[in-house]
N, C-alpha and C positions, 0 to 999 in steps of 0.2 A: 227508475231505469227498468226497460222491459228483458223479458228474457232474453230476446233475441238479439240486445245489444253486449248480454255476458257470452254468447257462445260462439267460435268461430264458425266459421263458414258449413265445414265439413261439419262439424257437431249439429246445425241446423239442419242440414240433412237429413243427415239422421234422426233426430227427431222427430222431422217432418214424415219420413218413411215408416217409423213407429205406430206412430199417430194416424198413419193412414192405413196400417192391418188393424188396431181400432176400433176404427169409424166405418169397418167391412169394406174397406176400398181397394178391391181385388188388382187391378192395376197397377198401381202404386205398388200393393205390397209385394207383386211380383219382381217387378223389376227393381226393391227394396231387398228381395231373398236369393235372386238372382245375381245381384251385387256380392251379398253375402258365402254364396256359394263358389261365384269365381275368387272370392280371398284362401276360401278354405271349401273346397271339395266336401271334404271327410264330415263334415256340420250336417248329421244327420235329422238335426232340428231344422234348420233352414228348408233340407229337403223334403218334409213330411208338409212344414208349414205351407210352402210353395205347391206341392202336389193339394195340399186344399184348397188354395184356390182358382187353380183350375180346374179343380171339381165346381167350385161353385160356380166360374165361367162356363162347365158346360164341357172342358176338354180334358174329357176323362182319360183318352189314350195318352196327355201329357201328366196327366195326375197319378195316370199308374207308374210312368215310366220314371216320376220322381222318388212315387213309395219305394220301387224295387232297388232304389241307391244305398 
């Protein structure tokens, strides 16, 4: 049995999302921490994490404007 037939749907997700800050897949883990932040604002991890990788895309006016949360 592989993993992905133990985990529901939503758990696969998330995993997948995991697995994609990782593997440096700025993409993915943005709208991964973006996910995360609209459950909970106040996740000042999410917001730092998310501000790095739009540093590393290059949009630093979004990256600051995550630091300063």
């Amino acid at each position: 049995m592989t993993l992905r037939c133990i985990l529901t749907e939503q758990q696969q997700e998330e995993f997948n999302m995991k697995e994609s800050t990782k593997k440096k897949d700025p993409i993915n883990a943005i709208e991964y921490y973006t996910k995360a932040i609209d459950l909970n604002d106040g996740d000042v991890f999410a917001h730092f994490y998310l501000g790095n990788h739009f540093k590393e895309l290059g949009q630093t006016d979004m990256a600051l404007d995550e630091y300063q949360k």
